[in-house]
KEMAR-31587 format. One record per residue (C-alpha): residue number from 0; residue in one letter; x, y, z. Coordinates in steps of 0.02 Angstrom, whole numbers, plus 50000, padded with zeros to 5 digits. Example, Ala and Ser with C-alpha at 12.3 -4.5 7.8 and 13.67 -1.06 7.14 Angstrom:
<sites>
+-----+---+-------+-------+-------+
!   k ! r !  east ! north !    up !
+-----+---+-------+-------+-------+
!   0 ! A ! 50615 ! 49775 ! 50390 !
!   1 ! S ! 50684 ! 49947 ! 50357 !
+-----+---+-------+-------+-------+
</sites>
This chain:
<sites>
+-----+---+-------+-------+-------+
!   k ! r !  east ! north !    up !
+-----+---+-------+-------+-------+
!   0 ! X ! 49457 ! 48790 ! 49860 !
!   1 ! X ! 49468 ! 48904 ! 49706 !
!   2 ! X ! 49638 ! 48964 ! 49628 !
!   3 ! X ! 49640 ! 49108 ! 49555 !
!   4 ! X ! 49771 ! 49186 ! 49456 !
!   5 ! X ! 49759 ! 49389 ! 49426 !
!   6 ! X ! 49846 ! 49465 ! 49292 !
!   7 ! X ! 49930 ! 49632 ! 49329 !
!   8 ! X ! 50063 ! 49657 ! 49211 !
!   9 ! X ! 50086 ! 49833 ! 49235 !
!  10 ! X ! 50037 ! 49868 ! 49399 !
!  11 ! X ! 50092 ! 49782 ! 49560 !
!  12 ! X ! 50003 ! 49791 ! 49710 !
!  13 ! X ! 50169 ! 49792 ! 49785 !
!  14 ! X ! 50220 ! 49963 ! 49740 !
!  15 ! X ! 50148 ! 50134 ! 49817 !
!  16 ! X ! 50002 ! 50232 ! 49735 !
!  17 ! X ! 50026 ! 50385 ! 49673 !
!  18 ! X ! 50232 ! 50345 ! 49584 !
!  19 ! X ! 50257 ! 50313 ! 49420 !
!  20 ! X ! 50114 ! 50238 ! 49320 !
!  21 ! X ! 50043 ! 50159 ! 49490 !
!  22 ! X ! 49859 ! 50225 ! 49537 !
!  23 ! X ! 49697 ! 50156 ! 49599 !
!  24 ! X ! 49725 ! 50001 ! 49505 !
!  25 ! X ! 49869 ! 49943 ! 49624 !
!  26 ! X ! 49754 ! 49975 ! 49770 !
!  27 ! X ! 49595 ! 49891 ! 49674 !
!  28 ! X ! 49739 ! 49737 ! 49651 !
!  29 ! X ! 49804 ! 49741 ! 49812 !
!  30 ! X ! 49642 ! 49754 ! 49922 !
!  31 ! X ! 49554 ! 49636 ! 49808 !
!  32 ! X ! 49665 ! 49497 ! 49809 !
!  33 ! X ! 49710 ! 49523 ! 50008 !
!  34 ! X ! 49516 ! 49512 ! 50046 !
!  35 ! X ! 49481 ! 49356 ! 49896 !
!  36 ! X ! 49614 ! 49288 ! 49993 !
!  37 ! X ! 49549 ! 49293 ! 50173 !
!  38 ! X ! 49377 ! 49242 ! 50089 !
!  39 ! X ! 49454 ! 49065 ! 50058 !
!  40 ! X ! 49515 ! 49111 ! 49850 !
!  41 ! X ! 49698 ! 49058 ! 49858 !
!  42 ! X ! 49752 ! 49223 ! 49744 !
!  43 ! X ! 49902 ! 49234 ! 49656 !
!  44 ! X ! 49959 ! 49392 ! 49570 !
!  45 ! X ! 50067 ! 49392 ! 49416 !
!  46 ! X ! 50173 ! 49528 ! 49376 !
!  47 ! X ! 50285 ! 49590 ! 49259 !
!  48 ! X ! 50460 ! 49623 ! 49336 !
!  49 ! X ! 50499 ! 49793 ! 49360 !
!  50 ! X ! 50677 ! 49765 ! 49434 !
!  51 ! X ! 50815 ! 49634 ! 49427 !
!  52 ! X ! 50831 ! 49653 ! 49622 !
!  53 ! X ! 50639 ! 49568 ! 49650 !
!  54 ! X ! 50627 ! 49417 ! 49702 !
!  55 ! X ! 50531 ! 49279 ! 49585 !
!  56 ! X ! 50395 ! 49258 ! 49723 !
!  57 ! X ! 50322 ! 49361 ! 49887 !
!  58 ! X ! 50194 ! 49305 ! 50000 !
!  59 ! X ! 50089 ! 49451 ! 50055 !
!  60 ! X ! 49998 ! 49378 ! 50175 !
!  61 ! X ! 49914 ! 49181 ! 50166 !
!  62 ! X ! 49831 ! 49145 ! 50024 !
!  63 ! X ! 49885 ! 49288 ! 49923 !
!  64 ! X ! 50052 ! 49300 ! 49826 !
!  65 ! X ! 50118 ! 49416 ! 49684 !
!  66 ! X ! 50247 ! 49336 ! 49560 !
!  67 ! X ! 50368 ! 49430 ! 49450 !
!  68 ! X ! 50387 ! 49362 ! 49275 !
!  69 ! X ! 50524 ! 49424 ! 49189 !
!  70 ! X ! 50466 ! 49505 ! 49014 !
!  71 ! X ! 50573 ! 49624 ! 48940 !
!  72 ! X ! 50704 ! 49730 ! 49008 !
!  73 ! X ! 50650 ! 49796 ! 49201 !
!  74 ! X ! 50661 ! 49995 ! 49142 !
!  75 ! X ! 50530 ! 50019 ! 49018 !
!  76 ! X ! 50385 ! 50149 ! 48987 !
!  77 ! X ! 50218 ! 50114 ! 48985 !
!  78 ! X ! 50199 ! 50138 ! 48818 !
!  79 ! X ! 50337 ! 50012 ! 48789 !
!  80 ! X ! 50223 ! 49896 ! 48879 !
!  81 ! X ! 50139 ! 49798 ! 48742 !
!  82 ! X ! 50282 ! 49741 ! 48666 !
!  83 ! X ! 50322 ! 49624 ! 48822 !
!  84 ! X ! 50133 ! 49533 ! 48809 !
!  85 ! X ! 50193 ! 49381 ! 48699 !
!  86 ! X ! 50332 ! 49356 ! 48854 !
!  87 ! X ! 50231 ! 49399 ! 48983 !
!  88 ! X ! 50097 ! 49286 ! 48924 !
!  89 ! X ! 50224 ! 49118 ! 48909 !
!  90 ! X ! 50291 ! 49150 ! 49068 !
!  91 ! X ! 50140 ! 49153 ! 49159 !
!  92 ! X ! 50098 ! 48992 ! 49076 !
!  93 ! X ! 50231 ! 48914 ! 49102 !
!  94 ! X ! 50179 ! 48957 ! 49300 !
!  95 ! X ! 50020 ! 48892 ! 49295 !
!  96 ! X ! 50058 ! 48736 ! 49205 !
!  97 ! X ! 50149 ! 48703 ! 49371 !
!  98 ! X ! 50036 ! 48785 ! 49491 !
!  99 ! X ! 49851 ! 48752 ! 49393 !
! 100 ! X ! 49704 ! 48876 ! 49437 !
! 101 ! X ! 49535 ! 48892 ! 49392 !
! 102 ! X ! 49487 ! 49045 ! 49336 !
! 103 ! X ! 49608 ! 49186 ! 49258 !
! 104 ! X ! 49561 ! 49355 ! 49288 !
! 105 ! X ! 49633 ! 49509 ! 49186 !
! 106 ! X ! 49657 ! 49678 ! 49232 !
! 107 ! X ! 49694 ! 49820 ! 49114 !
! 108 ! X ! 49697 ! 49788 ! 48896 !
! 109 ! X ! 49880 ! 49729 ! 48934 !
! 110 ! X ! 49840 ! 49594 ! 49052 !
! 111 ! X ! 49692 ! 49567 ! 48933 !
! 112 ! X ! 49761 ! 49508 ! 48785 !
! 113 ! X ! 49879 ! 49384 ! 48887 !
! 114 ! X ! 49726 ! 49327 ! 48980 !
! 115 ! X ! 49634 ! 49307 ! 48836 !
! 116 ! X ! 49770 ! 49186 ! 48747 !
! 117 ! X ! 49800 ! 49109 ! 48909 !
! 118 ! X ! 49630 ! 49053 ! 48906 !
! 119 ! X ! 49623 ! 48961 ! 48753 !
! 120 ! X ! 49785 ! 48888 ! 48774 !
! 121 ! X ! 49747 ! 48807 ! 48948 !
! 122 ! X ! 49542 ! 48800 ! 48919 !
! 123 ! X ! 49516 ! 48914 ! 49072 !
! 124 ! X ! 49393 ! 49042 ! 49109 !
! 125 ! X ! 49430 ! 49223 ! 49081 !
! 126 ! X ! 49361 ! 49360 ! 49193 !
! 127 ! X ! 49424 ! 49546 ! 49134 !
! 128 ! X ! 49403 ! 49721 ! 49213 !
! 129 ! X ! 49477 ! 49852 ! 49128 !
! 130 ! X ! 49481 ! 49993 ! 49238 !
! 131 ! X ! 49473 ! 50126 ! 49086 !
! 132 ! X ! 49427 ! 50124 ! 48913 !
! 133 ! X ! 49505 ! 50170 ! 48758 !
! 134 ! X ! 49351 ! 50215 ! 48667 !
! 135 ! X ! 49298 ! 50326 ! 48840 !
! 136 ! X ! 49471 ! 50412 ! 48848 !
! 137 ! X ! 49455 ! 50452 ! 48658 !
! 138 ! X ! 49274 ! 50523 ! 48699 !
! 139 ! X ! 49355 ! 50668 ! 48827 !
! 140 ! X ! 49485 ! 50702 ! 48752 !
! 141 ! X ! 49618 ! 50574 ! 48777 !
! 142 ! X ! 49644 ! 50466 ! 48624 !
! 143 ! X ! 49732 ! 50283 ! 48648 !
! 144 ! X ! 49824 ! 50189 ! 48496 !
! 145 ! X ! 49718 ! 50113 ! 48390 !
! 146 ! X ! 49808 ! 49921 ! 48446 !
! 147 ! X ! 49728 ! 49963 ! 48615 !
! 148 ! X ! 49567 ! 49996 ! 48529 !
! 149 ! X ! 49560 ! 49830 ! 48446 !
! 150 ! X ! 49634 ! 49724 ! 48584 !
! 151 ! X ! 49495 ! 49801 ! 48710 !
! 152 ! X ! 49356 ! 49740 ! 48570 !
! 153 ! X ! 49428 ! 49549 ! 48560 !
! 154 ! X ! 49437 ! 49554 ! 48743 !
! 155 ! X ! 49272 ! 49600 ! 48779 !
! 156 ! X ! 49201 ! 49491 ! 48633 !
! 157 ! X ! 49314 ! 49326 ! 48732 !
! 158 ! X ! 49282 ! 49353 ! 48902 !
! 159 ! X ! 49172 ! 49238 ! 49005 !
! 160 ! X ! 49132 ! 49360 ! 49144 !
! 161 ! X ! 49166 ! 49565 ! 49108 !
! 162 ! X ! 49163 ! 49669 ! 49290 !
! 163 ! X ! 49103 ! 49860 ! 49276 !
! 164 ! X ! 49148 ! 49951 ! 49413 !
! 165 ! X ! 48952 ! 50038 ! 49386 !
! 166 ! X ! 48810 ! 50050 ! 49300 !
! 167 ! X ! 48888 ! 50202 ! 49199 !
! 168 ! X ! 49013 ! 50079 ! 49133 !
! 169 ! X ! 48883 ! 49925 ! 49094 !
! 170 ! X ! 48828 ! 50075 ! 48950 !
! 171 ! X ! 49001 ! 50105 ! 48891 !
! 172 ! X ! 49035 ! 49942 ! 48873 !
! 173 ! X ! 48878 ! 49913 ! 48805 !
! 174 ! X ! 48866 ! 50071 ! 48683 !
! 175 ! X ! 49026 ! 50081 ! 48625 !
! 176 ! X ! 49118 ! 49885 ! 48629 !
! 177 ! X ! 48950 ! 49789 ! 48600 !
! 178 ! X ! 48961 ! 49697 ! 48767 !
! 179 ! X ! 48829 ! 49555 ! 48817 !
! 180 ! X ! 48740 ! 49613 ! 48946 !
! 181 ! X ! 48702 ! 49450 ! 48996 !
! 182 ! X ! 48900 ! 49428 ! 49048 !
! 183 ! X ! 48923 ! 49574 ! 49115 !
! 184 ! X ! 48954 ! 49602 ! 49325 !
! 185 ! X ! 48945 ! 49746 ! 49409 !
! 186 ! X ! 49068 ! 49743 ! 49565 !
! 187 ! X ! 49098 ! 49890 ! 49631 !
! 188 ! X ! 49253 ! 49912 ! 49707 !
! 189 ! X ! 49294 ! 49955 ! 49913 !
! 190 ! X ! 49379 ! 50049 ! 50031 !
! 191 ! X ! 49460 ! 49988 ! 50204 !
! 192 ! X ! 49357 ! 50080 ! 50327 !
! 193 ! X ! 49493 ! 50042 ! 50463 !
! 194 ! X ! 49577 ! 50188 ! 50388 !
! 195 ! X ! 49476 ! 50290 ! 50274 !
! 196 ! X ! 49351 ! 50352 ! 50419 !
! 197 ! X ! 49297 ! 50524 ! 50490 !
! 198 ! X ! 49414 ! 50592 ! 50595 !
! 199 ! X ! 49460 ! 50765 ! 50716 !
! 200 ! X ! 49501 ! 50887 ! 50552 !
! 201 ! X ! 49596 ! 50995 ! 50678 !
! 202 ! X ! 49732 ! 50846 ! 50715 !
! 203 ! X ! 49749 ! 50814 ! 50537 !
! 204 ! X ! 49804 ! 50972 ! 50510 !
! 205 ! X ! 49916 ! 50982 ! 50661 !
! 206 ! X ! 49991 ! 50821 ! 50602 !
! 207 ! X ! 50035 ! 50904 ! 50418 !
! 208 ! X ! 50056 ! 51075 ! 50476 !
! 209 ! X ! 49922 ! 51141 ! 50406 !
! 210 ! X ! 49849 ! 51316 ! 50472 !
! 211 ! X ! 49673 ! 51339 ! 50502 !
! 212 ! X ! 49607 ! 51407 ! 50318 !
! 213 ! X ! 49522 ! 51333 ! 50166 !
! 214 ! X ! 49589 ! 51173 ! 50117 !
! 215 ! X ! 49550 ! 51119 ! 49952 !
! 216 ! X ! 49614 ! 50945 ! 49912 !
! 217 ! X ! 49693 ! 50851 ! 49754 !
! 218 ! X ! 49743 ! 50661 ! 49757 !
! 219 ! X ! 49797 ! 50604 ! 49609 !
! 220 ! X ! 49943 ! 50561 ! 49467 !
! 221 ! X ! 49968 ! 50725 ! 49392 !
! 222 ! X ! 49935 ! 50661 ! 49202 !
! 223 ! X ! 49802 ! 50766 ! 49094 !
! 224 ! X ! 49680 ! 50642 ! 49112 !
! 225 ! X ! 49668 ! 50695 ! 49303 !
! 226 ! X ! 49620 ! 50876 ! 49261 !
! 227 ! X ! 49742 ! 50975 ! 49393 !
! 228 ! X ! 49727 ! 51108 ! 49271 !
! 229 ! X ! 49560 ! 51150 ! 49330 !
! 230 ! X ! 49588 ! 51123 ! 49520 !
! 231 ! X ! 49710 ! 51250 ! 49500 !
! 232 ! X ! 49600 ! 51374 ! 49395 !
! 233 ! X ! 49455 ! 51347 ! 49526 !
! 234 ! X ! 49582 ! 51388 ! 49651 !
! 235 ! X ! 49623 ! 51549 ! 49568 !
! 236 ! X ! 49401 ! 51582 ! 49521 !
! 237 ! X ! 49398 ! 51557 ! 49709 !
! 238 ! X ! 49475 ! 51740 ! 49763 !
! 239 ! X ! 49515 ! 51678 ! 49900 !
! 240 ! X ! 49704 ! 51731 ! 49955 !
! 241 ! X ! 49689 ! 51622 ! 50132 !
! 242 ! X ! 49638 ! 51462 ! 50048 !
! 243 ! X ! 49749 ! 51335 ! 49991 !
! 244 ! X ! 49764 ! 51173 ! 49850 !
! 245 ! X ! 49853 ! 51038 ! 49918 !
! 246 ! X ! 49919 ! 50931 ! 49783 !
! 247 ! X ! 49975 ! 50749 ! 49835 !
! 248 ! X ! 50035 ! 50635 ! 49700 !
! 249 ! X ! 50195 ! 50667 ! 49554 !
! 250 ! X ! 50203 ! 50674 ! 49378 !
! 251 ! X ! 50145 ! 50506 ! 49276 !
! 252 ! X ! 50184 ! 50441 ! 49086 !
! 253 ! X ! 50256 ! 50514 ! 48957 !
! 254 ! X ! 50153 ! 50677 ! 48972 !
! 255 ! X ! 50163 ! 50682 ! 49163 !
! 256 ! X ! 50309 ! 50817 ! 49165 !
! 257 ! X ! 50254 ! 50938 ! 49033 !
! 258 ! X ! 50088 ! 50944 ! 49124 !
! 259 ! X ! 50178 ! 50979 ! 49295 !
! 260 ! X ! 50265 ! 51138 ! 49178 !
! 261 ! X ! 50090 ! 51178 ! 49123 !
! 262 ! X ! 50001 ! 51180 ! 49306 !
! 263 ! X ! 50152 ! 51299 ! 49373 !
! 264 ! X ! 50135 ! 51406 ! 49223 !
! 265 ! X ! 49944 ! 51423 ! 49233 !
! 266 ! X ! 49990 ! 51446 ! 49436 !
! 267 ! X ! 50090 ! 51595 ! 49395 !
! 268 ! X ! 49973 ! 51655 ! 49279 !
! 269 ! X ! 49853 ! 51668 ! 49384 !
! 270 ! X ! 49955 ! 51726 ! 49521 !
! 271 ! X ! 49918 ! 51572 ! 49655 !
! 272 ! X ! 50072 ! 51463 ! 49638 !
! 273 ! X ! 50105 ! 51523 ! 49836 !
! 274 ! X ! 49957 ! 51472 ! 49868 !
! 275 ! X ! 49972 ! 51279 ! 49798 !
! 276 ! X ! 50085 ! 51134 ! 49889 !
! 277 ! X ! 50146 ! 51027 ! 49811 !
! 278 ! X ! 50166 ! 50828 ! 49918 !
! 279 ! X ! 50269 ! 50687 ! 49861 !
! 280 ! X ! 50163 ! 50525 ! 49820 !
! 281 ! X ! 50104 ! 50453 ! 50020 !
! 282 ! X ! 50071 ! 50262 ! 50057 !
! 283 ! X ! 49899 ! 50217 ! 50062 !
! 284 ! X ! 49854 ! 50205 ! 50219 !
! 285 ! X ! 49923 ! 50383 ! 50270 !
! 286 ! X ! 49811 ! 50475 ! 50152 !
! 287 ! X ! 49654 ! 50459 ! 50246 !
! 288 ! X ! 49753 ! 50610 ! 50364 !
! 289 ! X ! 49747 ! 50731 ! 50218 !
! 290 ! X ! 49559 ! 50695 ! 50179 !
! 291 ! X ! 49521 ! 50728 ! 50345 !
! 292 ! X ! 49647 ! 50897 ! 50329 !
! 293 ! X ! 49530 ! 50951 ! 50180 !
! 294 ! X ! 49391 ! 51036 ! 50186 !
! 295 ! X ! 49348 ! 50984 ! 50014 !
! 296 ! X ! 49409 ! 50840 ! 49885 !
! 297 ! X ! 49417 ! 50885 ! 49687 !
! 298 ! X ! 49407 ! 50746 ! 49581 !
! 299 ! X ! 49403 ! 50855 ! 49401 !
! 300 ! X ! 49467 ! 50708 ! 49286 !
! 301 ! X ! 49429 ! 50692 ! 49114 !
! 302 ! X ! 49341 ! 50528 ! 49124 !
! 303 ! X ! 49368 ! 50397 ! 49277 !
! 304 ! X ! 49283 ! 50204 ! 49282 !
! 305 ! X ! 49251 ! 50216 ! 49454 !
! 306 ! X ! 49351 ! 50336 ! 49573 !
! 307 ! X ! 49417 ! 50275 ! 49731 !
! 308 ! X ! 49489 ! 50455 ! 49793 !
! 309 ! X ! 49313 ! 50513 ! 49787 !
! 310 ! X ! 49265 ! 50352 ! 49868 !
! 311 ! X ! 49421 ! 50370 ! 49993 !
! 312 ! X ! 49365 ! 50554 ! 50056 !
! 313 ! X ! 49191 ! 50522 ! 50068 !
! 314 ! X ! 49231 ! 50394 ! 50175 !
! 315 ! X ! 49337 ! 50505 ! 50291 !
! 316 ! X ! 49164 ! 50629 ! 50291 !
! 317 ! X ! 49233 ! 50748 ! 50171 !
! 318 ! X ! 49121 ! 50806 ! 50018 !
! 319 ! X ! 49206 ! 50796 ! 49844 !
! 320 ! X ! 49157 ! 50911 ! 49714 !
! 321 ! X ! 49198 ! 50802 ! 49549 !
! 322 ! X ! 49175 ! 50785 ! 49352 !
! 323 ! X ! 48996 ! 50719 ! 49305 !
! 324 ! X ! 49095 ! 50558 ! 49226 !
! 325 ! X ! 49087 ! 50401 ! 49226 !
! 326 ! X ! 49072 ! 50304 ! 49386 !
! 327 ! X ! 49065 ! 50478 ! 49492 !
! 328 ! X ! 48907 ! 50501 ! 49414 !
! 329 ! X ! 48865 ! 50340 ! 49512 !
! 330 ! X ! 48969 ! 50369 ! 49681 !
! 331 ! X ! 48919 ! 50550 ! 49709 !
! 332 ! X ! 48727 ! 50598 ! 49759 !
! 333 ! X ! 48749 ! 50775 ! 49658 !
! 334 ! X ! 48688 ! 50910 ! 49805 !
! 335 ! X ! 48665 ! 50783 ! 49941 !
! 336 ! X ! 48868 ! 50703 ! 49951 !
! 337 ! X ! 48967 ! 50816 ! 49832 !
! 338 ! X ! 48947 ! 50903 ! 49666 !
! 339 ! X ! 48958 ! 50837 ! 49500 !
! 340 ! X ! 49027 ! 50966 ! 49372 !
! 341 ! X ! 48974 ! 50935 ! 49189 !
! 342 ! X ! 49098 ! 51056 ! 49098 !
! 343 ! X ! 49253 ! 51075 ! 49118 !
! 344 ! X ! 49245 ! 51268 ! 49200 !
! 345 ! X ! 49360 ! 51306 ! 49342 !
! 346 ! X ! 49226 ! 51408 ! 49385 !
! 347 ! X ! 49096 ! 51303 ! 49400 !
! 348 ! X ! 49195 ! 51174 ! 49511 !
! 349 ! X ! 49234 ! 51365 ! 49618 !
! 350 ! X ! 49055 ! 51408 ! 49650 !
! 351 ! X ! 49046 ! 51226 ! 49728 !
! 352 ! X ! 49157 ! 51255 ! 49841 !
! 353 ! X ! 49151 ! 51417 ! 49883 !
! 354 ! X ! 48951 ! 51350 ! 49930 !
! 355 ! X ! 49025 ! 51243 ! 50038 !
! 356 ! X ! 49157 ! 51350 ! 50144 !
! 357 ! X ! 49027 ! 51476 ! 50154 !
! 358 ! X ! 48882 ! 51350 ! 50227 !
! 359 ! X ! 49006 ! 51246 ! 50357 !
! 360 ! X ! 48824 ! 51173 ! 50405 !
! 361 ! X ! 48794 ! 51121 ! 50248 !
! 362 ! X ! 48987 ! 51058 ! 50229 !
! 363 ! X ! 48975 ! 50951 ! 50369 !
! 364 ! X ! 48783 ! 50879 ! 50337 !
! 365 ! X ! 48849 ! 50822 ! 50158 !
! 366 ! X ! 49017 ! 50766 ! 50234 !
! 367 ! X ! 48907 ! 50641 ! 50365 !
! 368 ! X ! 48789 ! 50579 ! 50222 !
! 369 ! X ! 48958 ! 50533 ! 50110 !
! 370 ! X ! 49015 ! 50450 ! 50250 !
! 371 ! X ! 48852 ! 50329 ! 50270 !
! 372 ! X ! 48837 ! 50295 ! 50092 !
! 373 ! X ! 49029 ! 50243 ! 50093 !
! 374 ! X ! 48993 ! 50115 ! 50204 !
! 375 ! X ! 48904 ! 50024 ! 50071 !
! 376 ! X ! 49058 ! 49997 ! 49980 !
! 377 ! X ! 49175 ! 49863 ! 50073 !
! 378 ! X ! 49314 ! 49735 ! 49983 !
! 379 ! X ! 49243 ! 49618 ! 50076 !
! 380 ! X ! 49093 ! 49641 ! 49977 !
! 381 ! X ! 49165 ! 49660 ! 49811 !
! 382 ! X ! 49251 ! 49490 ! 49869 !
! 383 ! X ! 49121 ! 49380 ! 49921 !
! 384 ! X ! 49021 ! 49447 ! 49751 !
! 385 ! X ! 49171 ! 49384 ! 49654 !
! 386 ! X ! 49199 ! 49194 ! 49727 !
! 387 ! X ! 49016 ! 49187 ! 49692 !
! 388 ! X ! 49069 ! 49237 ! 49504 !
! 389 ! X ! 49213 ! 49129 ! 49504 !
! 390 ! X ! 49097 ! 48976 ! 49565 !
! 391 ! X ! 48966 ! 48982 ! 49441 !
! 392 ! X ! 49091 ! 49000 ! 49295 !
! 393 ! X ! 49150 ! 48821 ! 49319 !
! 394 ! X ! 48963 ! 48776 ! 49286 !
! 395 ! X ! 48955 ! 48870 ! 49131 !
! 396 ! X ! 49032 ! 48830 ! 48956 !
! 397 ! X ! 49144 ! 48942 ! 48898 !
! 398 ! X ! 49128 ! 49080 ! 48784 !
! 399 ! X ! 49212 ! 49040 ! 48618 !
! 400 ! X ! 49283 ! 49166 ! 48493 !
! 401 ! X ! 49379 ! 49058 ! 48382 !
! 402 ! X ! 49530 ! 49158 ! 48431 !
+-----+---+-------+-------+-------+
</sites>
């Protein structure tokens, strides 16, 4: 049987969505391993301790298990982060010199450049996905430190296998971190369809106490590179006094509370703040009850590798009107499952919604064909794809940098 061990310094599959730094990343971790694991890949996640009170090991469920490795003191920003790798990376090692694997696989630059030295100091194969890209963020408006920038490029110039999430990163990584094709996987990631399903839109609503008007949905870590800013400005280009923007998710990083102060102001200004709520950070599982609420999921981030929200509501048979970036370009059929906005006008994102509360034919037609194409996207899937990956690299030699 194949061992794998996942890096995840950052982000544990442990903790809930939506708090803190924690995103799609700890569900792509979470579901990932829990489904490698049930395909026969004993899994083991590696962690960086967050808190004193965690205990060294948890098993999840058989075959998978996340392990805390204590690098740094437990309270620390993100941006704090990289000076816990060189830690990070010997206690892992000292792990799986007692526990060997056979294939490392990295997510995020952090986990990236531990993976990377972990590699040539135990002669293992590295697999990375890297969920976003410093080079794409600095593209849209979002510029990363220039370490992150150079880590990214050694990374992708070491690793035996690099995933893409879609064929819209394959280019990026192509185009802008001269990837090899040639090692390059695209592995799209799931969704659990024993949740995230179309469901009776009135219920939702009685179970959240929501009334029966427009419902225009945000899920997200409210962060600039989400874009809230222009749900709430297509809110307001609406003119529409009954309908309301139901935010679920909390501030996140360093910027995450002055762009909270900006969406309220920019609410005010416009004179909709009544007409916005506001919902704490929900586990997983219970979000599929506000898709099905919505009438409508925005998805107006700056750039985004793959995006499971948009994945998540068109599963529950809810259209998503989202930025023409990155993998959206790939999830959304533009006019047949959603929208894809290329600019960044509130308006714009308003006329596509205002299209669809005014056609509720049309709303539910697109709403049914999301939901069919969704089904093509399963973790057990994305699983079986990967022990397939994992397999052939112990046939292969590895790539050698000279690192």
């Amino acid at each position: 049987m194949t061992e794998l061990a996942v890096l995840s310094l950052h982000s544990s599959p442990l903790t809930q969505p939506g708090t803190g730094d924690s995103g799609g990343m700890n569900v792509y971790v979470r579901e990932l391993a829990a489904s490698l694991a049930q395909s026969g890949v004993g899994t083991t996640v590696y962690v960086r301790s967050w808190d004193p009170a965690l205990p060294h090991e948890v098993a999840v469920e058989p075959g998978f298990r996340v392990v805390h490795i204590a690098a740094g003191p437990p309270e620390l920003t993100k941006e704090q982060l990289p000076e816990t790798v060189d830690a990070f990376t010997a206690g892992v090692r000292d792990e799986l010199t007692r526990r060997p694997v056979d294939v490392i696989h990295a997510n995020y630059w952090l986990s990236g450049v531990a993976g990377h030295r972990l590699k040539h100091q135990l002669d293992l194969p590295l697999v990375s996905t890297f969920h976003t890209l410093a080079r794409v963020k600095a593209e849209t408006g979002d510029p990363e430190p220039q370490r992150r920038v150079d880590a990214e490029a050694e990374v992708v110039g070491c690793s035996d296998v690099i995933l893409a999430n879609s064929i819209e990163e394959v280019g990026q990584l192509e185009t802008l971190y001269g990837a090899d094709p040639a090692r390059i996987e695209i592995v799209p990631p799931g969704v659990e369809h024993a949740f995230f399903s179309p469901g009776d839109r009135a219920g939702a609503r009685k179970a959240l106490g929501i009334g029966d008007h427009p419902v225009l949905l945000f899920v997200g870590r409210i962060q600039p590179l989400k874009g809230l800013p222009v749900a709430v400005g297509a809110l307001a280009a609406l003119h529409r006094p009954d309908a309301e923007l139901v935010v679920v998710g909390g501030p996140s990083g360093a910027e995450g509370d002055a762009e909270l102060r900006r969406v309220l102001e920019l609410a005010d200004h416009h004179g909709v703040r009544h007409q916005i709520r506001f919902v704490a950070p929900q586990p997983h599982h219970l979000l599929s009850t506000y898709y099905r609420a919505a009438d409508v999921v925005l998805v107006p981030s700056r750039s985004e590798s793959f995006g499971l929200v948009a994945l998540e509501a068109a599963a529950c048979g809810i259209p998503v009107v989202a930025a023409a970036v990155g993998g959206l370009r790939t999830l959304i059929d533009d006019g047949r499952t959603g929208f894809l906005i290329d600019r960044r006008d509130p308006g714009a994102y308003a006329a596509a919604v205002r299209s669809l509360l005014t056609d509720p034919a049309r709303a539910a037609q697109m709403g049914a064909d999301a939901a069919r194409r969704a089904q093509g996207y399963t973790w057990s899937t994305a699983a079986a794809r990967l022990r397939r990956v994992y397999a052939d690299l112990a046939q292969r030699a590895l790539v050698d940098c000279a690192a």
